[in-house]
Rosetta silent file (secondary structure, phi, psi, omega in degrees, C-alpha in Angstrom):
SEQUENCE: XXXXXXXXXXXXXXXXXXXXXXXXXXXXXXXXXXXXXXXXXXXXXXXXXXXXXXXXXXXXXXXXXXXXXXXXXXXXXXXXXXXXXXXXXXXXXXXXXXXXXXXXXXXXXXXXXXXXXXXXXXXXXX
SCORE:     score description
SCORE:     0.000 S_00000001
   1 L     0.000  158.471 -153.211   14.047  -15.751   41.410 S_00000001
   2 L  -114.750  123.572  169.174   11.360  -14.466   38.655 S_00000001
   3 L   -88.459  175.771  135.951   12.546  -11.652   36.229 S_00000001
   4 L  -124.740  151.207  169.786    9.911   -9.898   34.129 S_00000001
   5 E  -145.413 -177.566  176.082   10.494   -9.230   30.708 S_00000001
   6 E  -153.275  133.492  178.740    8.722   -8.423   27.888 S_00000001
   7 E  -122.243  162.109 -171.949    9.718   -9.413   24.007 S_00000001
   8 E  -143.598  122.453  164.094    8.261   -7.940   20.659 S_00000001
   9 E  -114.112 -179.871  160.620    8.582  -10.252   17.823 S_00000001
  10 E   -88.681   60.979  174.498    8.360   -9.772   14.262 S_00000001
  11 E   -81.998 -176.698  169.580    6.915  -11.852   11.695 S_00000001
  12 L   -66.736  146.845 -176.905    6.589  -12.114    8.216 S_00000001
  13 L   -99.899   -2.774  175.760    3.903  -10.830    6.819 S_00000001
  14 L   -61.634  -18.214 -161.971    2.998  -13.671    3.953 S_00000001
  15 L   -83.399 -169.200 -164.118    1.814  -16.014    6.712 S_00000001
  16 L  -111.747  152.176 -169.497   -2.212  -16.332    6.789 S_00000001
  17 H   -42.280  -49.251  179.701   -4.125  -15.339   10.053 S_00000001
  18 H   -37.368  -68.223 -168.246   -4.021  -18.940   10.857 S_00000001
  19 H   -61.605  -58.411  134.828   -0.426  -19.443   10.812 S_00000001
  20 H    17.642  -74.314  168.683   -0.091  -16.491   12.668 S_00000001
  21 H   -79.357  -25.199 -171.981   -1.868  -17.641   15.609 S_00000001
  22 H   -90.323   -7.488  170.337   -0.389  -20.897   15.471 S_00000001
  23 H   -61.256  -97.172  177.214    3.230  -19.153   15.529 S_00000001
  24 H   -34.121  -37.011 -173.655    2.642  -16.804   18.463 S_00000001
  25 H   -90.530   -7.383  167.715    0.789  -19.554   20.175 S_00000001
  26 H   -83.430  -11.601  160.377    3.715  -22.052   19.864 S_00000001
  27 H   -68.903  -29.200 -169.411    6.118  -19.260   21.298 S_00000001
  28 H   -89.795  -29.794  168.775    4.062  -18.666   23.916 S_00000001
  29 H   -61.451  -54.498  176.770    3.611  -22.407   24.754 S_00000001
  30 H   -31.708  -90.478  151.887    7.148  -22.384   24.772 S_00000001
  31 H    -2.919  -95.585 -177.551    7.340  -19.916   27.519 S_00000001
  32 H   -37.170  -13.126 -177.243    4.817  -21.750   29.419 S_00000001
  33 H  -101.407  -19.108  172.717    6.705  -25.287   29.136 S_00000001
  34 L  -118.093   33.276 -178.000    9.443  -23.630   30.801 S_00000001
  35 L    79.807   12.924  170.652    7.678  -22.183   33.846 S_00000001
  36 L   -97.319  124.255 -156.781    7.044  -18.704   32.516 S_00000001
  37 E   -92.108  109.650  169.371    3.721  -16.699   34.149 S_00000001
  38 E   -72.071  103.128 -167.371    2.359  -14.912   31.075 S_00000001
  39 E   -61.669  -48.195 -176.059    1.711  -11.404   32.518 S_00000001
  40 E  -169.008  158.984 -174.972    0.130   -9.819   29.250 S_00000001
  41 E  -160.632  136.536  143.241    0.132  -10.104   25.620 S_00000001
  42 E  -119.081  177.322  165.239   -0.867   -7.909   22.542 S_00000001
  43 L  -137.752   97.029 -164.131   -1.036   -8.269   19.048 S_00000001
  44 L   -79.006   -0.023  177.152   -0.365   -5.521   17.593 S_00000001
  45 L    55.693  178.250 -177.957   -1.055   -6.678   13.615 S_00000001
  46 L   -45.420  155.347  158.876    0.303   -5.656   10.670 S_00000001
  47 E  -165.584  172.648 -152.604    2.254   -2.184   10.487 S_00000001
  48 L   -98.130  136.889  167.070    4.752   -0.678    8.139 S_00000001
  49 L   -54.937  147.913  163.842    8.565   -1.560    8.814 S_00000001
  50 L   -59.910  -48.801  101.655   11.313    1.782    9.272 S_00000001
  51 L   -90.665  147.742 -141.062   13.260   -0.130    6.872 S_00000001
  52 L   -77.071  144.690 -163.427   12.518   -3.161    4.608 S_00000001
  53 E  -101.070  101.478  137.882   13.816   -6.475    6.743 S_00000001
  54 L    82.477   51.487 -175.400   14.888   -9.467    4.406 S_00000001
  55 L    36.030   46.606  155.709   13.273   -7.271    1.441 S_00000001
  56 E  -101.608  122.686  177.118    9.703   -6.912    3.442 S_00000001
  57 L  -128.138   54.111  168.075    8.674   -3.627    4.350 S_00000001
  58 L  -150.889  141.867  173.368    5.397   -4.871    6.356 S_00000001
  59 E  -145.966  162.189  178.722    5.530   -7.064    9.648 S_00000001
  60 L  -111.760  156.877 -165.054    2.768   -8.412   11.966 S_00000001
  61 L  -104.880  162.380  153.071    3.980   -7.054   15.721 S_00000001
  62 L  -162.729  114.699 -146.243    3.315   -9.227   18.819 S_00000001
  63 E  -115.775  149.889 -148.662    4.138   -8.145   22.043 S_00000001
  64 E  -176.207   97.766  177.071    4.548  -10.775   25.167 S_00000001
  65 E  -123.060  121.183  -69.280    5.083  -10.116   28.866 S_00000001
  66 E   170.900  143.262  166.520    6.005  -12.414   30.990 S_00000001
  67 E  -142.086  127.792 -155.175    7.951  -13.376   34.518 S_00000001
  68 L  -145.811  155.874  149.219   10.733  -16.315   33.735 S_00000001
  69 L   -81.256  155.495  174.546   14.066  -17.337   34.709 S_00000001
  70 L   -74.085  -13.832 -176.518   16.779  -16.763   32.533 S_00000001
  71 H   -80.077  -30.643  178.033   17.200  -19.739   31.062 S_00000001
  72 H   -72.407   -1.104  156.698   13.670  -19.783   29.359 S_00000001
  73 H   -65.475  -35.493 -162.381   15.135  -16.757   27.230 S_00000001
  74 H   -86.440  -39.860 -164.396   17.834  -18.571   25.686 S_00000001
  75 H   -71.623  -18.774  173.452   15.828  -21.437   24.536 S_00000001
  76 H   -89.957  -13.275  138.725   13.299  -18.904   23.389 S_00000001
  77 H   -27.536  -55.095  173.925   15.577  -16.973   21.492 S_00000001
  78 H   -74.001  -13.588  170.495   17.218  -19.938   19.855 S_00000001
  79 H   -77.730  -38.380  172.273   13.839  -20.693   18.742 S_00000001
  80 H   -74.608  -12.498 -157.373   13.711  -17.343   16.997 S_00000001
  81 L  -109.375   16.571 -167.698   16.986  -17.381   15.272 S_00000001
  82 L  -120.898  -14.440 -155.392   15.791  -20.801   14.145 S_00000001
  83 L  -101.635  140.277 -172.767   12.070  -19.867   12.527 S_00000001
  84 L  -108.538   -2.293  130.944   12.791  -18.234    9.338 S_00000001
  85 L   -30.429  -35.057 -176.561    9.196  -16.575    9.981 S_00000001
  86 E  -118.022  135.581 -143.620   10.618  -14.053   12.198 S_00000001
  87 E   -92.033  -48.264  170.615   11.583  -11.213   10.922 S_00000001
  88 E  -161.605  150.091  177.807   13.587   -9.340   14.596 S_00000001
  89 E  -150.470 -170.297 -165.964   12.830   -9.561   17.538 S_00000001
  90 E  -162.456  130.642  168.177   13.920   -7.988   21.223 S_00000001
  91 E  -131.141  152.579 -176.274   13.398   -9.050   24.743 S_00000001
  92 E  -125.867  175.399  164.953   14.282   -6.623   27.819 S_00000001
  93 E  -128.816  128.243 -179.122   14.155   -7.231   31.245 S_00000001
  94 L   -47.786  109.240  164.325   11.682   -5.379   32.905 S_00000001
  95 L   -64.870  154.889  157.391   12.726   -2.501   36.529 S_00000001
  96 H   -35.584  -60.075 -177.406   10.743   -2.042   39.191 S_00000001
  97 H   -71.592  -27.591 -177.001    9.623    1.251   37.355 S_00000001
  98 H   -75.279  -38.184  179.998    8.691   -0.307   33.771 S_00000001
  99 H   -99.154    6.377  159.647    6.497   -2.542   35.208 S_00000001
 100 H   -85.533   15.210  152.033    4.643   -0.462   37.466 S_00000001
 101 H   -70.023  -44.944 -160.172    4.363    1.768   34.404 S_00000001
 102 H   -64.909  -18.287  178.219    3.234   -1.166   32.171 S_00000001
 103 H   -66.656  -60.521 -158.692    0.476   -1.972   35.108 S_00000001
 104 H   -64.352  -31.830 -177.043   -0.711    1.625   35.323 S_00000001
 105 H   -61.613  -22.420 -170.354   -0.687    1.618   31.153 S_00000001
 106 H   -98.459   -1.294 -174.197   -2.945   -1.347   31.167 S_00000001
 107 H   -86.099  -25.327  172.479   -5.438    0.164   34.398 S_00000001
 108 L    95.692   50.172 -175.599   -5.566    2.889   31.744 S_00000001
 109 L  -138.000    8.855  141.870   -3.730    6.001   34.111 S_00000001
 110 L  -134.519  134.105  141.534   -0.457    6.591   31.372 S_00000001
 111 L   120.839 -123.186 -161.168   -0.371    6.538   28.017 S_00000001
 112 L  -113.558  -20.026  171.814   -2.399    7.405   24.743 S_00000001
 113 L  -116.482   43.422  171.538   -5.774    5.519   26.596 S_00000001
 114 L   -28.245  109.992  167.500   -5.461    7.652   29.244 S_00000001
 115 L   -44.015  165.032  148.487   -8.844    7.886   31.611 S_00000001
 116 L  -143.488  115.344 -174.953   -9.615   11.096   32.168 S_00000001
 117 L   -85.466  158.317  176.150  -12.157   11.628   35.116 S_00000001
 118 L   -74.532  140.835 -169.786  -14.719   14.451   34.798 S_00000001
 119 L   -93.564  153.543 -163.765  -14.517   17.539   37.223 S_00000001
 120 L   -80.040   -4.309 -173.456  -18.306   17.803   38.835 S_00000001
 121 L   -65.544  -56.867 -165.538  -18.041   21.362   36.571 S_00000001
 122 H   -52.408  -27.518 -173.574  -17.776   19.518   33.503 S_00000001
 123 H   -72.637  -25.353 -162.200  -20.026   16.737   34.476 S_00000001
 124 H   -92.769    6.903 -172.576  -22.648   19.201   34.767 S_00000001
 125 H  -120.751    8.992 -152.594  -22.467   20.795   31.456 S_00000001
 126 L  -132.358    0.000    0.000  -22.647   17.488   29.974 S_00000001
């Protein structure tokens, strides 16, 4: 049976846009070579670290959600602990409730891009 997860990796921040894309897109390939439905993906770019990581205190984010068997975790995992490119990284496995939150966050109904519809008052003052 099909989990969902979702993983956030970490890279370095020296590589060039290029390498960059070809990094995330060879993880993601990865995935996909083992029968994993790519659900959603962001790329969240550069942002400043909490504390500096292998004496970096910048990382590019990339976020990557997903519905897999467990086994395509371990190999992608072992892939991370293998790329000297990645700085940390985290994968959960997604409840019932996170991912009907993570739907309604991308329909835009939770979160910081909230909709908001207009009351016919408001519409009318507008």
């Amino acid at each position: 049976m099909l989990s969902q997860y979702e993983t956030v990796f970490i890279l370095t921040p020296v590589l060039s846009e290029d390498d960059t894309k070809k990094a995330i897109t060879a993880y993601v390939d990865l995935l996909k070579s083992q029968g994993a439905e790519i659900v959603h993906e962001e790329h969240w770019g550069l942002k400043n670290l909490r504390y500096p990581i292998k004496k970096k205190t910048t990382g590019i984010y990339h976020l990557v959600e997903y519905k897999s068997e467990g086994k395509a975790i371990n190999l992608l995992e072992i892939a991370f602990r293998r790329d000297e490119n990645i700085l940390r990284y985290l994968t959960i496995k997604l409840d019932k409730y996170a991912v009907k939150y993570n739907d309604d966050k991308r329909a835009g109904l939770v979160g910081r891009n909230k909709k908001v519809g207009l009351t016919k008052e408001k519409e009318a003052n507008v």
